[in-house]
N, CA and C atoms as an extended XYZ file, in Angstrom:
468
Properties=species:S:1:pos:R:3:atomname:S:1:resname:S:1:resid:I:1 pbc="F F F"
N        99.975        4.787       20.864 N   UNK     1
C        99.251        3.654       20.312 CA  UNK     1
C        97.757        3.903       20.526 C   UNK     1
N        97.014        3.812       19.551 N   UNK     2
C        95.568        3.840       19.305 CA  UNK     2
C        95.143        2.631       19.882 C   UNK     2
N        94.257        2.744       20.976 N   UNK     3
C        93.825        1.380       21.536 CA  UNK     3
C        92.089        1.693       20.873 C   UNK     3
N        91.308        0.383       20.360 N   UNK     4
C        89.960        0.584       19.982 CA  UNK     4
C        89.321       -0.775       20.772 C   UNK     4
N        88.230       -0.734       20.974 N   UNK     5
C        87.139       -1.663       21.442 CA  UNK     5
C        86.507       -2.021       20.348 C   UNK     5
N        87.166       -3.327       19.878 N   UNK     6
C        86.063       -4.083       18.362 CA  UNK     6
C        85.922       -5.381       18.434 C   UNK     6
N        84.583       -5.517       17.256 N   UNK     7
C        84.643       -7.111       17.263 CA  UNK     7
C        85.367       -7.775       16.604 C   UNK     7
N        85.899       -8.973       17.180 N   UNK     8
C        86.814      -10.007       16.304 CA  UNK     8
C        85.793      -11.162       16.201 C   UNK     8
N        85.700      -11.675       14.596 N   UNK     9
C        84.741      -12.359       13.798 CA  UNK     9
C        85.319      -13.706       14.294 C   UNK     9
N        84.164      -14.496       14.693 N   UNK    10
C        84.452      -16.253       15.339 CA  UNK    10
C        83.666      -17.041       14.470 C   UNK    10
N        83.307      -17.774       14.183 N   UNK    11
C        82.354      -19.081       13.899 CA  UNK    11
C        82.321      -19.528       12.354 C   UNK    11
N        81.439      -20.494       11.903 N   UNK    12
C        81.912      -20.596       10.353 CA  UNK    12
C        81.060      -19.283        9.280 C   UNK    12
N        81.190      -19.884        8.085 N   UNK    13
C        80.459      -19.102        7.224 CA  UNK    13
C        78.811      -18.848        7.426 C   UNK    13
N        78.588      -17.883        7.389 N   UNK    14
C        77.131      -17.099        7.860 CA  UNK    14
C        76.758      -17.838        8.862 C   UNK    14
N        78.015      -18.133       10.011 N   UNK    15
C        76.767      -18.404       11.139 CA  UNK    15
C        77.946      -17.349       12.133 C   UNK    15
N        78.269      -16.499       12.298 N   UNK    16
C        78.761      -15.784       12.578 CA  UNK    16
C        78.755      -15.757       14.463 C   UNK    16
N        79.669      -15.641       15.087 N   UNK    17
C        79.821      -14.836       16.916 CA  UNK    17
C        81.160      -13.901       16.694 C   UNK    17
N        81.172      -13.266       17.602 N   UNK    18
C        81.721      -12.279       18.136 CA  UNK    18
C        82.715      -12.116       19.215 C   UNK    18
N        84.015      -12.247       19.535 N   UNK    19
C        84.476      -11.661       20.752 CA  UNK    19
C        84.457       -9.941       20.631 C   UNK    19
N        84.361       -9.555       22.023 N   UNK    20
C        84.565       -7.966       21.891 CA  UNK    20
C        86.128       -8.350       22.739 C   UNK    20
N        86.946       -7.235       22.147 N   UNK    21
C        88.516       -7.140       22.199 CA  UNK    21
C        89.011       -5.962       22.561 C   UNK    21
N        89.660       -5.908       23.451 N   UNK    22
C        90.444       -4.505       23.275 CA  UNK    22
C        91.731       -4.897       22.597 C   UNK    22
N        92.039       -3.551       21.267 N   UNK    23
C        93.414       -4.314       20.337 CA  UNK    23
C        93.878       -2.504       19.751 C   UNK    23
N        95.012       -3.186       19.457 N   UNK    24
C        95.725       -1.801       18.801 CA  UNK    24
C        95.168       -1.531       17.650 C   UNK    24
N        94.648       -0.369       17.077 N   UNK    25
C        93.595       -0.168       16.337 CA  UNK    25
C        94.484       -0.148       15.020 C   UNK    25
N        96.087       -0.656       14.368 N   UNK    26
C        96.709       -0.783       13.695 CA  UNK    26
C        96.555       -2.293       13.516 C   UNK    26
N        96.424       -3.350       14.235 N   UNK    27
C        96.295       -4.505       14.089 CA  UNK    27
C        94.778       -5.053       12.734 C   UNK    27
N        95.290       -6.441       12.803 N   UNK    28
C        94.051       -6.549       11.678 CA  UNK    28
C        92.818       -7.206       12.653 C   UNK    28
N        91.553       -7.258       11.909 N   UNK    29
C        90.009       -7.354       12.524 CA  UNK    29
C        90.550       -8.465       13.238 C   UNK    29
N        91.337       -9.482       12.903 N   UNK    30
C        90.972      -11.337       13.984 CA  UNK    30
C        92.307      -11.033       14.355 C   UNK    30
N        93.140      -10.177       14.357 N   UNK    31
C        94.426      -10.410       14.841 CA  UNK    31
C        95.208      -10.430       16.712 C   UNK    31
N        95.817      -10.558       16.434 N   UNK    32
C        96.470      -10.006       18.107 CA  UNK    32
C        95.674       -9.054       18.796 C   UNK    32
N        95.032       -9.505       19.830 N   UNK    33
C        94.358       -8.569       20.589 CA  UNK    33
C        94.950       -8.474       22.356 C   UNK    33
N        94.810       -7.314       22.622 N   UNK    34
C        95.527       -7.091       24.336 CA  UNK    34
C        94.412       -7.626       25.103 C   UNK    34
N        92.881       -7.764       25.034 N   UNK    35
C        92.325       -8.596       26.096 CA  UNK    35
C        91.212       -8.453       25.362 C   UNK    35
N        90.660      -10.205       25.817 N   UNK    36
C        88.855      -10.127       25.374 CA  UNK    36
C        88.272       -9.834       26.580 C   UNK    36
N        87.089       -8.863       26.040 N   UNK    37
C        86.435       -8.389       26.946 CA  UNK    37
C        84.792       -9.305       26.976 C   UNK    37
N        84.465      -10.023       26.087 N   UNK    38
C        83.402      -10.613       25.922 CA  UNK    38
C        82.869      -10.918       24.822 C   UNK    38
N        81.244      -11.334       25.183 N   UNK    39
C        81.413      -12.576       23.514 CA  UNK    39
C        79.779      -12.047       23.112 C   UNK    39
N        79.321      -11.551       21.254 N   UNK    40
C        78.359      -11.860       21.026 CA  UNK    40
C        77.873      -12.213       20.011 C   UNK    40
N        76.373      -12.941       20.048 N   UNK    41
C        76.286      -13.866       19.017 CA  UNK    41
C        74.871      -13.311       18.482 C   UNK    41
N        75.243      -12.917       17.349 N   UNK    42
C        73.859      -12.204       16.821 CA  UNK    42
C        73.157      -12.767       16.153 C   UNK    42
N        73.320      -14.259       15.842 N   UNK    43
C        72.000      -15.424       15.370 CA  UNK    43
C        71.232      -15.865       16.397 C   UNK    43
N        71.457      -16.003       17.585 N   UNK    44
C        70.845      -16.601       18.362 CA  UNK    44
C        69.141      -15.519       18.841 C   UNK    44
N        68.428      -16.046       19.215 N   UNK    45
C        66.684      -15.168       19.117 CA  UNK    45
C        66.743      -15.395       20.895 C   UNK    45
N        66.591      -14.328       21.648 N   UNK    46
C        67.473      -13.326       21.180 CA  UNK    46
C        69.249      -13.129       21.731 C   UNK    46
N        69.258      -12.199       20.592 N   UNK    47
C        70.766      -11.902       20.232 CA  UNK    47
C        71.405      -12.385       22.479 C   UNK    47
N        72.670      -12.570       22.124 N   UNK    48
C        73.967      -13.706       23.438 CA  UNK    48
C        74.322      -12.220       23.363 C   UNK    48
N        74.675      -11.474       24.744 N   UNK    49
C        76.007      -10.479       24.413 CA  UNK    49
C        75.892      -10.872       26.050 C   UNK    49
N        77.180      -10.591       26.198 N   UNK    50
C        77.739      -10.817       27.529 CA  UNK    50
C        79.301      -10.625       27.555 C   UNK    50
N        79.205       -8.910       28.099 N   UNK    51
C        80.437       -8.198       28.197 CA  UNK    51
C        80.609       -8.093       30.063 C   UNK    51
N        82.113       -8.180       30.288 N   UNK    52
C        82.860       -7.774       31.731 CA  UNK    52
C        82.880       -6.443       32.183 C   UNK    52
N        81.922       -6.294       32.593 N   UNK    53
C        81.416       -4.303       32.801 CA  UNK    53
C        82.836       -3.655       33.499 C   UNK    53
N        83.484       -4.611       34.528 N   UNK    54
C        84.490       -3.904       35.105 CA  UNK    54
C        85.819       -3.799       34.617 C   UNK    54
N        85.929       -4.628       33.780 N   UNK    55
C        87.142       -4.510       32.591 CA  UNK    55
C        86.312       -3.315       31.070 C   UNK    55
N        85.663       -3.138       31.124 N   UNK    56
C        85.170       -2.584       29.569 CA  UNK    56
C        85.223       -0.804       30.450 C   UNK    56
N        84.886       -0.665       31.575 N   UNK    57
C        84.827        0.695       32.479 CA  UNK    57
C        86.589        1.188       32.040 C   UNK    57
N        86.777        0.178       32.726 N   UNK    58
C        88.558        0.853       32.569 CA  UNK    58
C        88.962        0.871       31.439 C   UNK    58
N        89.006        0.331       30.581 N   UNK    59
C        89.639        0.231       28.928 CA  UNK    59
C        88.922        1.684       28.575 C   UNK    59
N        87.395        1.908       28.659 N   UNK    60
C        86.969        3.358       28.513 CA  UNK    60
C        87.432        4.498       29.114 C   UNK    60
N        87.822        4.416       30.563 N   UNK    61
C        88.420        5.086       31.223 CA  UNK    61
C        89.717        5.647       31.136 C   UNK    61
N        90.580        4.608       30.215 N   UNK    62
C        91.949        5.261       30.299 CA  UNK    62
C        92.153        5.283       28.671 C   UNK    62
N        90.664        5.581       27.947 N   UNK    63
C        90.816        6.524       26.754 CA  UNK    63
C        90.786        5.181       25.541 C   UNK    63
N        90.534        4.089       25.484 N   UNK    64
C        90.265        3.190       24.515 CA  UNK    64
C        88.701        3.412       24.028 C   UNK    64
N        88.825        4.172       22.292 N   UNK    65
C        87.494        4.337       21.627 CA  UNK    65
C        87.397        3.026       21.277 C   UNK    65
N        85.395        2.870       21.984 N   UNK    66
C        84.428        1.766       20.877 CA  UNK    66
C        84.126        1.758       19.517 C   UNK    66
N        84.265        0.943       19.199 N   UNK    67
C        83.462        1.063       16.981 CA  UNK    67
C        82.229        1.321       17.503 C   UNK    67
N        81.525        1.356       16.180 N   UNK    68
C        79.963        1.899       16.335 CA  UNK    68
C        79.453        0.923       17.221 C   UNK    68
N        79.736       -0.248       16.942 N   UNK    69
C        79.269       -1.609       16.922 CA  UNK    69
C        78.967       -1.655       18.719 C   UNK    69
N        80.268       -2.251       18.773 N   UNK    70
C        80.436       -2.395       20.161 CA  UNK    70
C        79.888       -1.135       21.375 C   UNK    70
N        79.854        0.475       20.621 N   UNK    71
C        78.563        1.161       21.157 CA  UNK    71
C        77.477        1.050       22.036 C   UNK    71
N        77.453        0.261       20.769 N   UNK    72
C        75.726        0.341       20.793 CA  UNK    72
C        75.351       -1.019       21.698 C   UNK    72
N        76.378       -2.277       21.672 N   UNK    73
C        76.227       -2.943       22.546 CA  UNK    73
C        76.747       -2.820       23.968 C   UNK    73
N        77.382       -1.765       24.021 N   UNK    74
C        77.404       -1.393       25.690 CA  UNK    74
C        76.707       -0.524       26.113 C   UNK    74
N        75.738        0.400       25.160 N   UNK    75
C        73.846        0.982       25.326 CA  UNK    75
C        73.406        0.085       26.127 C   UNK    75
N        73.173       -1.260       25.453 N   UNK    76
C        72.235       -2.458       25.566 CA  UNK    76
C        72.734       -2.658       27.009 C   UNK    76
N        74.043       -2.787       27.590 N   UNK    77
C        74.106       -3.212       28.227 CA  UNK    77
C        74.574       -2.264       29.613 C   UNK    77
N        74.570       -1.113       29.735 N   UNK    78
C        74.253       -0.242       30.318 CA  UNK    78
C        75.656        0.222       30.782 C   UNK    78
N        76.907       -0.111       30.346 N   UNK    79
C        78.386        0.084       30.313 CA  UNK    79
C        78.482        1.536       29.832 C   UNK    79
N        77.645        1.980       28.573 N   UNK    80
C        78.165        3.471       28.178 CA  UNK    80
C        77.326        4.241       29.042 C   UNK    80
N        76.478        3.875       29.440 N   UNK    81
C        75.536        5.508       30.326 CA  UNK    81
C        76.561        5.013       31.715 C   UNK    81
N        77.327        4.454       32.029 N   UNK    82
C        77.954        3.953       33.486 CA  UNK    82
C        79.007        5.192       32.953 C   UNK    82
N        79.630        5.034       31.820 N   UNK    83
C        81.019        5.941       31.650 CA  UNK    83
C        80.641        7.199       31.106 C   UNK    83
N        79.380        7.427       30.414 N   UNK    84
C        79.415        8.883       30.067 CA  UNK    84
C        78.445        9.712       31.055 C   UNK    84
N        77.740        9.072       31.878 N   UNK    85
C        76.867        9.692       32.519 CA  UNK    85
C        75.598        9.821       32.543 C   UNK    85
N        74.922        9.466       31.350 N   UNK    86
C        73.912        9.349       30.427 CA  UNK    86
C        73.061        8.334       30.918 C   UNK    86
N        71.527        8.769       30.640 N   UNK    87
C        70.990        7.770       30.580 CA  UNK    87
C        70.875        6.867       32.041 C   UNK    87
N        70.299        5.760       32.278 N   UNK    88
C        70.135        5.068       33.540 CA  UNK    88
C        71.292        3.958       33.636 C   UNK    88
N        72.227        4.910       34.855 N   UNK    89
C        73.709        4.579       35.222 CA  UNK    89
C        73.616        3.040       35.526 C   UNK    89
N        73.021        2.563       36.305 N   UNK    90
C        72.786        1.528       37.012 CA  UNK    90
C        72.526        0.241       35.950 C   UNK    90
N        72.224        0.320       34.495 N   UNK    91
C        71.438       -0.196       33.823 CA  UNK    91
C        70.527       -1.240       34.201 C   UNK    91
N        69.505       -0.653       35.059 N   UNK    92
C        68.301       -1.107       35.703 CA  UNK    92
C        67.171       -1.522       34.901 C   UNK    92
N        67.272       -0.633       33.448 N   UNK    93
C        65.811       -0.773       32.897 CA  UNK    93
C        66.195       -2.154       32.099 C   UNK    93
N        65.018       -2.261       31.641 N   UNK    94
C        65.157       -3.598       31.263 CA  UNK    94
C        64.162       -3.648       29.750 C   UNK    94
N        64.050       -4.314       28.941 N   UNK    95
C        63.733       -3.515       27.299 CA  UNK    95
C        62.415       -3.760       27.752 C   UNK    95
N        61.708       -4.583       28.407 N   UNK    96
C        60.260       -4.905       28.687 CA  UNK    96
C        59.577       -3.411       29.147 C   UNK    96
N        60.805       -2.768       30.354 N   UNK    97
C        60.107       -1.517       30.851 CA  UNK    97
C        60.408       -0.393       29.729 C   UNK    97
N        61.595       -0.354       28.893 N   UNK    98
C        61.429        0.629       27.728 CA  UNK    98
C        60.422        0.598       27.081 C   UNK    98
N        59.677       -0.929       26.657 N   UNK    99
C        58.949       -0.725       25.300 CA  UNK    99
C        57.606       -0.160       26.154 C   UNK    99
N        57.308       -0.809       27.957 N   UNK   100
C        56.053       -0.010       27.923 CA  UNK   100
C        56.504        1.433       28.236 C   UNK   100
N        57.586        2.548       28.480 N   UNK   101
C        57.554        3.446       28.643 CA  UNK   101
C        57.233        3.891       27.121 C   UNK   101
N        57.752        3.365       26.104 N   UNK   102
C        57.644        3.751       24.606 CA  UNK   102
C        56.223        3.765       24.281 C   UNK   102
N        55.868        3.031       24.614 N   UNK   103
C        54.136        2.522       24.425 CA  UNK   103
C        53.104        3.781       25.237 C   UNK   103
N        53.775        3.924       26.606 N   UNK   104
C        53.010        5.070       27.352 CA  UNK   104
C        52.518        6.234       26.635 C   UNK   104
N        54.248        6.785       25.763 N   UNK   105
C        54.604        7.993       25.186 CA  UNK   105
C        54.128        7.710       23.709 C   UNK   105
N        53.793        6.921       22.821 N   UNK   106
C        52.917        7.376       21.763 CA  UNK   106
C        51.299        7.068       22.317 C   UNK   106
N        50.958        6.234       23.228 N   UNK   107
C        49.539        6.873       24.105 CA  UNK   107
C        48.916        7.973       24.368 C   UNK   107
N        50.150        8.747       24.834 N   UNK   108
C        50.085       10.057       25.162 CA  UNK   108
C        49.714       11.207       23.754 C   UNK   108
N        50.809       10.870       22.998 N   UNK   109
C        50.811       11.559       21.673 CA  UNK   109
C        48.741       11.176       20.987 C   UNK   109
N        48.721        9.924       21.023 N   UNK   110
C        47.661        9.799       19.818 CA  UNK   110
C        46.558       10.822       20.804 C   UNK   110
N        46.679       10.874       22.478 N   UNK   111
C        45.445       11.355       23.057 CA  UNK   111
C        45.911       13.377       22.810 C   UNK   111
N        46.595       13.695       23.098 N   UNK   112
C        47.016       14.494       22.588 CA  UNK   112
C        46.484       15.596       21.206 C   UNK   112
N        46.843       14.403       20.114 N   UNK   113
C        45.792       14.885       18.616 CA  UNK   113
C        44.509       13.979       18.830 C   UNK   113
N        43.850       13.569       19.208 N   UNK   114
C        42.536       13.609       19.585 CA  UNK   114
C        41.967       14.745       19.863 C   UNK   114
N        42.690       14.957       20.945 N   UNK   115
C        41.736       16.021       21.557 CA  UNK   115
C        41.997       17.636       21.186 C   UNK   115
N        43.421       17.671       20.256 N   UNK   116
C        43.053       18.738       19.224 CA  UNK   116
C        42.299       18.999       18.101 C   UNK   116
N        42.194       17.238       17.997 N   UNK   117
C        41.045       17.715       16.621 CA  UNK   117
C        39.939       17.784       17.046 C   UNK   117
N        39.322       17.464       18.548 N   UNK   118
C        38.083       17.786       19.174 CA  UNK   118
C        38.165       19.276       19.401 C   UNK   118
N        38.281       19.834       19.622 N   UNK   119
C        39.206       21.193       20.008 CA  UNK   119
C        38.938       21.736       18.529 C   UNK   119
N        39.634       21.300       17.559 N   UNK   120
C        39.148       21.737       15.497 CA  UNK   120
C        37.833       21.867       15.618 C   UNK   120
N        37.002       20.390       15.799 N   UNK   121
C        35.301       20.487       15.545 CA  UNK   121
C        34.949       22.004       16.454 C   UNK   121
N        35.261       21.612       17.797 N   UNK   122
C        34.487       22.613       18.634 CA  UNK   122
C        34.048       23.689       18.170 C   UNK   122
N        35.505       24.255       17.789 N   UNK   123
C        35.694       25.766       17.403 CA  UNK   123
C        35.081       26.194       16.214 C   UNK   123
N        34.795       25.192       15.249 N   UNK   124
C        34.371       24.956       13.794 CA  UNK   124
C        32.759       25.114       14.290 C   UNK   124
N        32.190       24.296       14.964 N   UNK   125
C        30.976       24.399       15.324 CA  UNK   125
C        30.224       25.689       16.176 C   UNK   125
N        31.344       26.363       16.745 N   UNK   126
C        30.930       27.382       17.288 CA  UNK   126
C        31.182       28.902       16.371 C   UNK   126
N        31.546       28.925       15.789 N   UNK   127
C        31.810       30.067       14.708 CA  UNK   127
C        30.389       29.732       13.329 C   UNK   127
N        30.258       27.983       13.170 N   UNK   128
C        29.235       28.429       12.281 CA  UNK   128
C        27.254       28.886       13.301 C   UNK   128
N        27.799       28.508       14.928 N   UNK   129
C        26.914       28.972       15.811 CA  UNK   129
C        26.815       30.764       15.492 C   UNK   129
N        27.833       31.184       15.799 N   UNK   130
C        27.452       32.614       15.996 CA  UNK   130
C        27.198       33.085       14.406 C   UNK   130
N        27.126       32.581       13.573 N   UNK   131
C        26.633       32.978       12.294 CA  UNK   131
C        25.549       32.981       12.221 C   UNK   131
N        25.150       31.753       12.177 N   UNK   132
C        23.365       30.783       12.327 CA  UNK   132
C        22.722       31.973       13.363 C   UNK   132
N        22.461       32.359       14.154 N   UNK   133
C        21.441       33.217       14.962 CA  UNK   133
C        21.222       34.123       14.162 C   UNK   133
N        21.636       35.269       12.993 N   UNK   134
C        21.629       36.197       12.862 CA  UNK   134
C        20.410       36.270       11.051 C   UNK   134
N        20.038       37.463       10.959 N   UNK   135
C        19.156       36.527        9.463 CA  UNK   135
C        19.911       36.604        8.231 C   UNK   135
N        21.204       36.731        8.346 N   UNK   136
C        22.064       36.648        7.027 CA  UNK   136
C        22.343       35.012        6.748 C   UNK   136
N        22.849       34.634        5.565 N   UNK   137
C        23.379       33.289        5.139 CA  UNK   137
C        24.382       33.623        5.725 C   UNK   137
N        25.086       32.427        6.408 N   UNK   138
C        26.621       32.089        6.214 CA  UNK   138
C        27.251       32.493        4.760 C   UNK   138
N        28.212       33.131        4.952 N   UNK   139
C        28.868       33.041        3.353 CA  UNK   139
C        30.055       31.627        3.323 C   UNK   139
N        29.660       31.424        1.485 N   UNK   140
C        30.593       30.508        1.582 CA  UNK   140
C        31.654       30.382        1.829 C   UNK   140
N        32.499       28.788        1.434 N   UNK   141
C        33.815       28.956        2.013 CA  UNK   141
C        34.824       29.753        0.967 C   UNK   141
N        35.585       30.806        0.822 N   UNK   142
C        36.418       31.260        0.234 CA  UNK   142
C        35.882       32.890       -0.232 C   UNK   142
N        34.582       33.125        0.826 N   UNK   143
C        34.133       34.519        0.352 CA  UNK   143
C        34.249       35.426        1.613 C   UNK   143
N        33.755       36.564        1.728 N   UNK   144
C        34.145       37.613        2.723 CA  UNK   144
C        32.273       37.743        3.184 C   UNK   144
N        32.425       38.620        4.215 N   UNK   145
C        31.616       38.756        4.387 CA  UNK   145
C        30.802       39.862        3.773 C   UNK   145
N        31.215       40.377        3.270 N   UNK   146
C        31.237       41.515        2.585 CA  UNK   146
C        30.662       41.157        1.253 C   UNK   146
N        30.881       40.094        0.765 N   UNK   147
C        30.880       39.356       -0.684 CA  UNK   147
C        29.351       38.660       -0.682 C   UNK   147
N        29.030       38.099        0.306 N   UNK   148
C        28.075       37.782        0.735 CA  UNK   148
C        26.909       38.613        0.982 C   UNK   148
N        27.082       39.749        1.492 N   UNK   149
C        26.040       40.990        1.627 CA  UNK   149
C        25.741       41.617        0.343 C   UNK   149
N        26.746       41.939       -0.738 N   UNK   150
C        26.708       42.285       -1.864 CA  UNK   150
C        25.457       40.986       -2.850 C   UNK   150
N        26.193       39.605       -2.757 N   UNK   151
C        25.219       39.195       -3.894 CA  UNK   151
C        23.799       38.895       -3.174 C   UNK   151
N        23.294       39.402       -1.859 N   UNK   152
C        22.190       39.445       -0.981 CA  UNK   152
C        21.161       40.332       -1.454 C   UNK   152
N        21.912       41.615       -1.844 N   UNK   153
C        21.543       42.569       -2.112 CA  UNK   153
C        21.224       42.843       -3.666 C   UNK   153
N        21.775       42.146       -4.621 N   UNK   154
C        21.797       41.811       -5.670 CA  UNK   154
C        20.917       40.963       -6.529 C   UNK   154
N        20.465       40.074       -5.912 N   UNK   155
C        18.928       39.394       -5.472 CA  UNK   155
C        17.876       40.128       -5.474 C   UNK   155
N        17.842       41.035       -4.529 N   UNK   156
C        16.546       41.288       -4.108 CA  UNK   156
C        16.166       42.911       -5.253 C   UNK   156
C-alpha cells in the first residue's frame, strides 16, 4: 500500500483550509484518511499551518511520500531538513532572519559589481595613461597601432 502525505480540501467555496493527512494514495483527495497530521489555511495574512512534527517524522520515516504541496510546507516548517538532513535541523531560523540573510547576500553581490566596474574605469584610465605620455595620438577605437602610425605618416 502506497501511503502519501496530502491535503484534504475543508471550508466553503473559494474560501478554502486544509487538513494535512496521511492516506492511502489509492483513496480519493477528501476521502478516508489513516491520520490527520495538521491543518492549513492559505487565506488567512499570514498563511495558519500548524503541523505535529512528531507524528509527520515518523509517517516520513517509515517511507510515506509528501505531494509537492505538503513539501514545501514542512520546508516552512522545518520537518523536511529534520528528516533529510538538510538545511537548519532544528528549524531555528525564522523568515525575518532569512530575508535579512537574503538581503546581506544581494548587498554583497551589488558591492561586488561596483567595485568591478571601478576596477573597468581604473584599468581604462590607465592604458589611455600610458598612451598620453608619448608624442603619438592615441589611435582610435577599432584601429591598430600600426594603422595609426601609417595615416601619421601619410599626413605629413
Amino acid at each position: 500500500m502506497a501511503v502519501k502525505i496530502r491535503l484534504k480540501r475543508m471550508g466553503k467555496i473559494r474560501a478554502p483550509h486544509y487538513r494535512v493527512v496521511v492516506a492511502d494514495s489509492r483513496k480519493k483527495r477528501d476521502g478516508a484518511v489513516i491520520e490527520e497530521l495538521g491543518q492549513y489555511h492559505p487565506t488567512e495574512n499570514p498563511s495558519y499551518i500548524k503541523i505535529d512534527s512528531e507524528r509527520a517524522q515518523y509517517w516520513l520515516g517509515v517511507g510515506a511520500q509528501p505531494s509537492e504541496q505538503v513539501a514545501a510546507l514542512l520546508k516552512v516548517t522545518g520537518d523536511w531538513a529534520k528528516h533529510t538532513g538538510e538545511g537548519d535541523p532544528a528549524g531555528t531560523l525564522k523568515a525575518s532572519e532569512l530575508q535579512k540573510s537574503a538581503e546581506e547576500l544581494i548587498a554583497e553581490a551589488d558591492k561586488a559589481a561596483s567595485t568591478s566596474r571601478d576596477d573597468a574605469k581604473k584599468a581604462k584610465s590607465e592604458e589611455a595613461a600610458e598612451v598620453a605620455p608619448g608624442s603619438e595620438e592615441a589611435p582610435a577605437e577599432g584601429e591598430s597601432t600600426e594603422d595609426a602610425e601609417a595615416a601619421t605618416t601619410d599626413e605629413a
